[in-house]
C-alpha positions, 0 to 999 in steps of 0.5 A, spaced: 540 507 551 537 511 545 541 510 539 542 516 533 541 514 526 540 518 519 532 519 517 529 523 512 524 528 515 518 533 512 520 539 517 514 543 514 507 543 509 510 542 502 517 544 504 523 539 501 525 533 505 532 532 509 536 527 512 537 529 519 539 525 525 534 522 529 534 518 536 532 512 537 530 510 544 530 503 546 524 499 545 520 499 551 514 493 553 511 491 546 516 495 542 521 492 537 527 496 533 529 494 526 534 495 522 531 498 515 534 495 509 529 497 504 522 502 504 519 503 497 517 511 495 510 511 496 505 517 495 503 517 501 510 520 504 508 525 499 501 527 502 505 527 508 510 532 506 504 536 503 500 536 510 495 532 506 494 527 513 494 532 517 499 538 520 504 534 526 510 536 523 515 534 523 515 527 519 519 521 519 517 519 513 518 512 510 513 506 511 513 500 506 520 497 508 522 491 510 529 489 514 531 486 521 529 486 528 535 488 532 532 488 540 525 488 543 521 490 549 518 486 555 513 482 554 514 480 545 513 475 543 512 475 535 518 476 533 524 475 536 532 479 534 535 476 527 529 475 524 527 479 517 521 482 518 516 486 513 513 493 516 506 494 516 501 500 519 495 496 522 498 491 528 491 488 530 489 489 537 485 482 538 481 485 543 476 490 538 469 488 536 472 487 529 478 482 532 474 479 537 468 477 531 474 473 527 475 479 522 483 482 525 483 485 518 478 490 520 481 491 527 478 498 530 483 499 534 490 498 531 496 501 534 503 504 534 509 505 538 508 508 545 515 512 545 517 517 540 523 517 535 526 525 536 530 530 532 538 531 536 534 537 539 529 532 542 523 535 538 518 529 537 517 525 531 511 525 527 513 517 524 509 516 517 504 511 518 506 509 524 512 507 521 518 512 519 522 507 516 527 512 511 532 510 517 537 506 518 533 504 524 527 505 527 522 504 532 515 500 532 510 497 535 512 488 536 506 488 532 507 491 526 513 487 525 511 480 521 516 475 520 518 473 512 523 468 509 529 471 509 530 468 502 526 473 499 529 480 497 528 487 501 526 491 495 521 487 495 519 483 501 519 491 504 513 493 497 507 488 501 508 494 507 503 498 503 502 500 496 502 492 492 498 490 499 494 493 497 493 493 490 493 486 491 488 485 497 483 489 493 482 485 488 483 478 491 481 479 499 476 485 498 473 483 490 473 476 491 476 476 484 475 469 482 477 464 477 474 466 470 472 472 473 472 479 468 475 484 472 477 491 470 481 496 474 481 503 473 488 507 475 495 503 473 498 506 478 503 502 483 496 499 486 492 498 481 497 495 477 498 489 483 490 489 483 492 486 475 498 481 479 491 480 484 487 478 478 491 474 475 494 470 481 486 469 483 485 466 476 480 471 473 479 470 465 479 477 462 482 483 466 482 489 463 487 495 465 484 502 464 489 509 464 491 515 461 497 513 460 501 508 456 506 506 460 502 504 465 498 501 461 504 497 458 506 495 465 498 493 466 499 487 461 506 485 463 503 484 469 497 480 466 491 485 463 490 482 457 486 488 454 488 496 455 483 502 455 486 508 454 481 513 458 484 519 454 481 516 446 474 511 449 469 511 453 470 508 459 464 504 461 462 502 454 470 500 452 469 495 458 461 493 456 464 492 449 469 488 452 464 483 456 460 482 451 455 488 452 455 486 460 461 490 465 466 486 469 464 482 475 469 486 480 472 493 478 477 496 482 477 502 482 485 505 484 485 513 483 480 515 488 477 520 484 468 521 484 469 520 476 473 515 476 469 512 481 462 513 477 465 509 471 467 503 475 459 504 477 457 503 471 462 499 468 460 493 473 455 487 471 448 487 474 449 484 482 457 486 480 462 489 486 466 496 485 472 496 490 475 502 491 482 503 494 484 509 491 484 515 497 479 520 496 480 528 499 476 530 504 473 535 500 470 530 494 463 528 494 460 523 490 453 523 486 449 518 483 442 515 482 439 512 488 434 508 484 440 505 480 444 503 486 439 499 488 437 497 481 443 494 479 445 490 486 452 487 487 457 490 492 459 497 493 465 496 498 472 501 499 479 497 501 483 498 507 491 495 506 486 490 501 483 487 507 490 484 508 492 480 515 499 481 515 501 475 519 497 470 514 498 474 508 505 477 507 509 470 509 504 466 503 505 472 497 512 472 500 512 463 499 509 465 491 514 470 490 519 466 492 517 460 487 516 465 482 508 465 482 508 472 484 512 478 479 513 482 485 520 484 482 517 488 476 515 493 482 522 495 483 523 501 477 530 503 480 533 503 487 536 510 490 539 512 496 536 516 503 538 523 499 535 521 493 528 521 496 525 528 494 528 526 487 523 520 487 517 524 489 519 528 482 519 522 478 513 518 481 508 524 480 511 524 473 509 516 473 515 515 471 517 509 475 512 503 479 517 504 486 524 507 487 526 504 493 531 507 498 536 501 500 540 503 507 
C-alpha cells in the first residue's frame, strides 16, 4: 500500500521549491524504500530546478543521502530491511559491454526504479538523479542502495552519494594520483575541495589548490593543499609551473567545468601528465585548442563520471577510513537545515558560503 511522506518538489523552471505530500508505492521486483535521514544540498538539484537537465517537471528533488532500508521487492538481495545504506544514481546493470569487460564503473546502462512516486494528485514525479531523496521516504531501484557501517553519521555517509564521490574518484580513480605526485586542482568548490582530500588520502607530495575565493581556498588547505593560487590576482598556469619547478603538475583536476578553466588545466599539466574534468560543462560550451599541442604534450585527457567510483567497493571502504579518522569527511558538513530550509540553501551555495547544507529528516 502506497505510503504518503513529505518531499521537496521543483513545480516548474526556475520557480521556488516546495514541500508537497507525495505517495510512495510499495517497492515492486528489484526495488527498495528508504527511510531518508540526511541528503546533502548539491548544485545539481539547483540545475534541476533551473531546467538545466532537462524540462520533466515536476521534480523530486534530492540525491546525496544516506538512511534506512525499510522494505524490498521480489527478487532483492543486496540489501535487506534494517540496513544503513547510502544512495547513489548509477546501479550497474552487470550486463552491459563495459560491466561484462570488468569495468561496472563505466556501466552503460545504468538504472533506476521502474514505479514513479506521485503528487497527492497522482502526477507523476521526476526523482532527481534517480533518487528524489528530500523525503521522508523514498523509492529506489535495490541497486542504488550500498550497505555502509552503521557507525558512521548520516550527514555524512549521505556526502559519498555524489558531490565528494566524485571530487574524490577524480583524483584517486580518474587522476591515479599517486604517492609524491604534484597534483593541482582548479575550482574548490564542494567537489574540487574532496579532489584535495583525494590527493592527499593518495600520498601526493604537493597539491595546490587554485580558486577565486579565499574561503575555499582556506578550506583547500584544511583539507591538505599545501599551496593556494588565488585565480583572481596570478597567472594560473605560470603560478602552478612556478610551483613545480618550472614543469606543471602531474595530474590537474579541473572542477568547474568551464573552456577557460579548462584550457589552464591543459597547460598547467607536465609534459605526458593527465587533466581530469569533473566539473559540468553546459551544452552550449565549446573548447579550442591547438591539435599540435595535443599531441606534443602527450599524457591523458580523460572526464570523470561520479569519480569512476563503484559504489559497492568504494563507499563501505571511504566509509571504514572516515570511521578510523583517515578520511575528514565532516569538514563537508558546513551546516544542517530542515526540508523547508532548502531554497534558503540554494542561496547560500550559489553565494559559496557553505561546502554542503545538509537536510536532516
Amino acid at each position: 500500500m502506497a505510503q504518503q511522506v513529505r518531499g521537496v518538489v521543483a513545480p516548474g523552471r526556475g520557480q521556488p521549491v516546495r514541500i508537497e505530500t507525495i505517495n510512495v508505492p510499495d517497492p515492486g521486483p528489484g526495488e527498495a524504500v528508504v527511510q531518508v535521514q540526511a541528503c546533502g544540498v548539491c548544485h545539481t538539484d539547483l540545475h534541476y530546478r533551473e531546467g538545466g537537465i532537462n524540462d520533466e517537471f515536476p521534480f523530486l528533488l534530492g540525491h546525496e543521502a544516506a538512511g534506512i532500508v525499510e522494505s524490498v521487492g521480489d527478487g532483492v538481495t543486496e540489501v535487506a530491511p534494517g540496513d544503513f545504506v547510502v544512495l547513489n544514481w548509477r546501479a550497474v546493470c552487470g550486463q552491459c559491454r563495459a560491466c561484462l569487460r570488468g569495468r561496472p564503473w563505466y556501466c552503460f546502462d545504468t538504472h533506476n526504479a521502474s514505479q514513479k512516486m506521485t503528487l497527492e494528485d497522482g502526477t507523476e514525479l521526476s526523482p532527481a538523479l534517480g533518487i528524489g531523496a528530500f523525503a521522508d521516504k523514498t523509492l529506489v531501484a535495490a541497486g542504488q542502495c550500498t550497505k555502509v557501517d552503521a557507525a558512521a553519521k548520516p550527514e555524512v555517509a549521505g556526502l559519498l552519494g555524489c558531490g565528494v564521490m566524485a571530487g574524490l574518484g577524480a583524483a584517486i580513480n580518474t587522476g591515479q594520483v599517486g604517492r609524491g605526485d604534484t597534483v593541482a586542482v582548479i575550482g574548490c568548490g564542494g567537489v574540487g575541495a574532496a579532489a584535495v582530500l583525494g590527493a592527499r588520502l593518495a600520498g601526493a607530495a604537493k597539491i595546490i589548490a587554485v580558486d577565486l575565493d579565499e574561503r575555499k581556498l582556506a578550506t583547500a588547505s584544511g583539507l591538505g593543499a599545501t599551496h593556494t593560487v588565488d585565480a583572481g590576482k596570478a597567472d594560473v598556469v605560470e603560478a602552478v609551473r612556478e610551483l613545480t619547478g618550472g614543469f606543471g603538475a602531474d595530474v590537474v583536476v579541473e572542477a568547474v567545468g568551464r573552456p577557460e578553466t579548462y584550457e589552464q588545466a591543459f597547460y598547467a599539466r607536465d609534459l605526458a601528465g593527465t587533466v581530469v574534468l569533473v566539473g559540468v560543462p553546459t551544452p552550449e560550451m565549446r573548447l579550442e585548442l591547438p591539435l599540435l599541442d595535443v599531441f606534443g604534450r602527450g599524457g591523458s585527457l580523460k572526464s570523470s563520471w561520479y569519480g569512476d567510483c563503484l559504489p559497492s567497493r568504494d563507499f563501505p571502504m571511504l566509509i571504514d577510513l572516515y570511521l578510523q579518522g583517515r578520511l575528514d569527511l565532516d569538514a563537508f558538513v558546513s551546516e544542517t537545515i530542515g526540508l523547508g530550509d532548502v531554497e534558503a540553501a540554494f542561496e547560500k551555495m550559489h553565494r559559496g558560503d557553505v561546502l554542503r547544507s545538509v537536510v536532516l529528516l
